[in-house]
N, C-alpha and C positions, 0 to 999 in steps of 0.2 A: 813879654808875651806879644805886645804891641807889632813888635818886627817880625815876629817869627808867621804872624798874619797877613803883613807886607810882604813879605817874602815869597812865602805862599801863592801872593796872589803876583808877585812877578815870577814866579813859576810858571803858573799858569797860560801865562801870557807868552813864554817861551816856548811850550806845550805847541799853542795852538799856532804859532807863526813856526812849527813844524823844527826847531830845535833843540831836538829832544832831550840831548847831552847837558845843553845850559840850565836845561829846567831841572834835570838833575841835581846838578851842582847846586842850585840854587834851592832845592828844597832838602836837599840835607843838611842846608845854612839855616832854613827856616827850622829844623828840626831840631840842630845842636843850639838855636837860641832857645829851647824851652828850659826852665829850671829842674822839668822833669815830664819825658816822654808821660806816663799816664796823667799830666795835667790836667785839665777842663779846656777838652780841645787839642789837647796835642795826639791824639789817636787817629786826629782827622787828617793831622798834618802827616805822619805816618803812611796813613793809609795811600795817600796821594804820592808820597815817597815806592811804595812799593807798587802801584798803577805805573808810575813811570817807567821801575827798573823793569816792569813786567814788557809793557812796552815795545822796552830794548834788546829785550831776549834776553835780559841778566838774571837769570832763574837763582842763581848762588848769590846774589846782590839782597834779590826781595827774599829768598828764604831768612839772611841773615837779620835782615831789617823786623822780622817779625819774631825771629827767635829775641831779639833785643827787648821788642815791647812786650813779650811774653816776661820777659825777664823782670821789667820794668812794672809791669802790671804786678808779678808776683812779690814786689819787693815792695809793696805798697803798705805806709801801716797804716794799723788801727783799721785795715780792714779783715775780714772773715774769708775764709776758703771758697765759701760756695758764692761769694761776690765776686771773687776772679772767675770763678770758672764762670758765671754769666759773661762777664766783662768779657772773656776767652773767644765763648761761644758766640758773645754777638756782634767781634772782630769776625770772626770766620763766617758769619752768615754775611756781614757786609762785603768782605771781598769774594765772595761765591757771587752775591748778585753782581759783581761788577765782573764776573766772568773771569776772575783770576783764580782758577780753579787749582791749583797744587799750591798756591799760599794760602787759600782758604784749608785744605785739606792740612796745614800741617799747624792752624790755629787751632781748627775742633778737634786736631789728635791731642794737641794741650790741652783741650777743656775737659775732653773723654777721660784724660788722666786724672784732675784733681778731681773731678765729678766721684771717680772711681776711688778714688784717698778716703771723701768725706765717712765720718760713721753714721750718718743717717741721710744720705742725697734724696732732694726729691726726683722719685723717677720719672718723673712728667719732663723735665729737665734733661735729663739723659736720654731720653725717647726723640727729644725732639733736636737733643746734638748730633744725635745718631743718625738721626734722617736727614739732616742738613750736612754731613759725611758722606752720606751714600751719595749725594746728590751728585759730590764736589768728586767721589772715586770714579761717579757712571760717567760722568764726564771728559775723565780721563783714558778710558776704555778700561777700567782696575773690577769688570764687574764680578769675579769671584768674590773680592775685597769688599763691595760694597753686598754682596749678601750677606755675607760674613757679620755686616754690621748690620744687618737689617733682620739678621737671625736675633742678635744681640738684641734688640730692639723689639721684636716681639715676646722673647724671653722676660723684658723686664714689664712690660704689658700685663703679661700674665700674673705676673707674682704681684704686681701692684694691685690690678683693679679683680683679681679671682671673677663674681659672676658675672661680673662689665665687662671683662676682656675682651669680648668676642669685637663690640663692638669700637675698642679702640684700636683692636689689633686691624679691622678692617679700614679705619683711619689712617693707621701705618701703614699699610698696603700699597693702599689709593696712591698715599702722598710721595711716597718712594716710586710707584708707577708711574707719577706725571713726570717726576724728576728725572727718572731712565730717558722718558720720553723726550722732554724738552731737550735731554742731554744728547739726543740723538741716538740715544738705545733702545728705538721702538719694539723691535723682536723679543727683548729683555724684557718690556713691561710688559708684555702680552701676559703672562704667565700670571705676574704680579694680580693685575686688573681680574684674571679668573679666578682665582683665588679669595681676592676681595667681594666678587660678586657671591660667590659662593657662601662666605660668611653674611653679608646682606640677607639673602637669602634665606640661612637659619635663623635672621633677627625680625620676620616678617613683617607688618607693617612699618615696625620703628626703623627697618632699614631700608624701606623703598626708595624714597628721594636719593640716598647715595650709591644703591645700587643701581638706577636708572643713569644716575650720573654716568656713574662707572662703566659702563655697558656703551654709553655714549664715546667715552675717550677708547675703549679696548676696540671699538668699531674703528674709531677712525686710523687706529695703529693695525688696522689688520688692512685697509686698504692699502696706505703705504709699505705694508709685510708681500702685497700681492694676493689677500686672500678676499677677492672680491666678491663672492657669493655671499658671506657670511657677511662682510660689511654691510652690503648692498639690503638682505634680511633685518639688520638689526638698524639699518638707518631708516629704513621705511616706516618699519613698526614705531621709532620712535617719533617718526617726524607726525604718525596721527599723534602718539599719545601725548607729545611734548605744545601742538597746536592744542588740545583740549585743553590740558592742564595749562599753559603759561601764554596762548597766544600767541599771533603770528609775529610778533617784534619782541622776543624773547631769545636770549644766545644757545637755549639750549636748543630750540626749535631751528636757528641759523645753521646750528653746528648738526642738525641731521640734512638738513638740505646742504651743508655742502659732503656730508658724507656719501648721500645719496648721490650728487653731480659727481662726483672723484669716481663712485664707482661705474657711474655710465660712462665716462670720459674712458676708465680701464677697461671695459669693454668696446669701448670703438663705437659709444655713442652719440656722437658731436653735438647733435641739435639738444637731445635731451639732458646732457651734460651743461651747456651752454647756458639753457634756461636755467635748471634748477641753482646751479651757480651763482647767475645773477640776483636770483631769488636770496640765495646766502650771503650775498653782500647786503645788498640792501638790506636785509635782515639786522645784518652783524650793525651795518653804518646809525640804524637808531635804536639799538640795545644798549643797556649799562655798559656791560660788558663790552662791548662795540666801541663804547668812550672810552672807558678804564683799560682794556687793554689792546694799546696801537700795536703789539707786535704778534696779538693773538688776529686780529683785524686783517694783518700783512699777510697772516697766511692764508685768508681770504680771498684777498687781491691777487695775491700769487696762484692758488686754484685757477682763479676764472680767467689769468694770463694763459696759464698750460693749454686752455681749451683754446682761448683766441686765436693761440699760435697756432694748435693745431687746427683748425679754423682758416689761417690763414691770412687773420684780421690781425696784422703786427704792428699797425700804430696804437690800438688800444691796448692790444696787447702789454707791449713798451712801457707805455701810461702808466697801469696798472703795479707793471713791474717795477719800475724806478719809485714810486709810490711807497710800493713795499718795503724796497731796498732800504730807503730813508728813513723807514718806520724803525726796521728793524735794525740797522745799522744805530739809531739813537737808542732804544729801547730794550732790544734784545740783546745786551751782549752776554746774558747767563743763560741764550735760548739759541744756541749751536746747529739742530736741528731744521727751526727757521730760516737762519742765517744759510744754510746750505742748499735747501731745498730752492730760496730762491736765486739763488748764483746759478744753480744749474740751471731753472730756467729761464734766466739771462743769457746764459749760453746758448738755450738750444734753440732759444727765439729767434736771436741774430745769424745765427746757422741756417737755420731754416729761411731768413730774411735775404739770404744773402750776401751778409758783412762779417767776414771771418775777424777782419780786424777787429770788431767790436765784441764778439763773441771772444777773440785774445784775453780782449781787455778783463771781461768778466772772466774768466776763467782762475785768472792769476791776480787777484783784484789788489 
């Protein structure tokens, strides 16, 4: 086992000195040194095996590489059914965060299966493979596919918890709405996010904190949908109620002031985009949230870049942006939408700057 962690880590090293074919080679050697793929640790070794092939574009490489440890995992004894399908299930959430979205999609289609074998699954379990499927389908553009499973998913909702449903099914809602979102299928979460509001709503007080949430994230996807009036209403109203309730260094109060700057900016507000923006960063910069999430932060930086540019102000602008890129180029890579929004405005800075060459570069990065 000793070697197959040397190996590993001269993988690694081949990774990052940009030859990506060695490190291949060399971590299918740390791989065939284990006595058995589901060892203590050898899932890790695995996982980095299919990060590579993904990599490479070898889509037929990593799917085989997981049907193997599916295999491996299944053929495990003296263990129980519903201990693989975890084991399944929290392979496919780990390569979902790593942004390898169709080999995460074909681990939780194995765990959706045994889940589905046992005679008594807990459905908390399957609720939440289900949603970590959708994530991994919306991601791929499969969103018929991921209603499909997100219909699934409220269906077992129901029959689990009868007069609590309401409230988990708006649970499910929510969390499949971020995940359209982050996946970069904001039009798709729209619906989702009203939906969820809506059950909020029937659950009166006990659902205000998640429907305020909620209302908070459907605002900022209706800005980027273009529908700036309604953002612009519901960013204002939250940004009094969210200063009352949490204070002005609070992410939810950040994330209505930058909703509110987005929509002055869509209306052709400069100055009052500008401010309020900067208000959102600084905001975002000493909130929990603020710390904990660098790639929710980036798209902070990137807001109040879009305005700079249009401003006219393209060294901070820049700043701001390359800032972002690096946040999110480490941090985001299961947050697609991020990752796009700021390339383009990489592009449109240096466009506007002047430097087509450099606007190339981002463009095709």
């Amino acid at each position: 086992e000793d070697s197959g962690f040397i190996l590993d880590t001269l993988a690694r090293a081949h990774w990052m000195a940009g030859d990506l074919p060695r490190a291949i080679e060399t971590q299918r050697l740390a791989v065939a040194s284990l006595e058995s793929r589901a060892a203590p640790g050898g899932g890790g070794l695995v996982l980095e095996l299919i990060r590579y092939l993904a990599l490479a574009g070898d889509a037929d490489g990593a799917t085989e590489e997981i049907r193997l440890q599916v295999r491996s995992v299944r053929e495990q004894a003296n263990r129980g059914q519903i201990d693989i399908a975890d084991d399944l299930r929290d392979f496919g959430e780990t390569l979902v965060d790593e942004g390898l979205w169709t080999a995460g999609e074909a681990a939780l289609l194995e765990a959706v299966a045994v889940y589905e074998k046992l005679t008594e699954p807990d459905p908390d379990d399957q609720v939440q493979t289900l949603v970590l499927l959708c994530g991994a389908l919306a991601a791929q553009g499969k969103i018929v596919e991921a209603n499909h499973r997100l219909a699934q998913a409220e269906k077992l909702v129901i029959e689990a918890h009868g007069e609590a449903s309401m409230e988990h099914a708006e649970d499910v809602l929510y969390t499949v709405g971020r995940k359209f979102s982050i996946c970069d299928k904001g039009r798709e979460a729209i619906p989702l996010f009203r939906r969820a509001i809506e059950i909020g709503e029937s659950l009166g007080e006990a659902g205000k904190y998640r429907r305020q949430v909620t209302e908070l994230r459907l605002a900022m996807e209706l800005v980027y949908s273009g529908e700036t009036e309604e953002a612009m209403r519901l960013g204002s109203s939250h940004l009094v109620y969210w200063r009352e309730e949490r204070g002005d260094v609070h992410w939810t109060t950040g994330m209505a002031k930058e909703i509110v700057g987005l929509s002055h900016l869509r209306e052709g507000n400069l100055d009052s985009a500008g401010k309020m923006l900067r208000e959102a960063l600084h905001t975002m910069r000493f909130s929990l949230v603020g710390r904990d999430n660098p790639a929710g932060f980036a798209e902070t930086e990137s807001g109040l870049a879009e305005c700079l540019t249009s401003q006219g102000q393209f060294t901070e602008a820049e700043s701001l942006l390359l800032s972002a890129h690096e946040l999110v180029d480490e941090y985001g890579k299961d947050q697609p939408a991020a990752r796009r929004r700021t390339l383009e405005r990489l592009v449109a800075l240096y466009e506007a700057w002047g430097k087509p060459a450099e606007a190339a570069r981002w463009r095709d990065p």
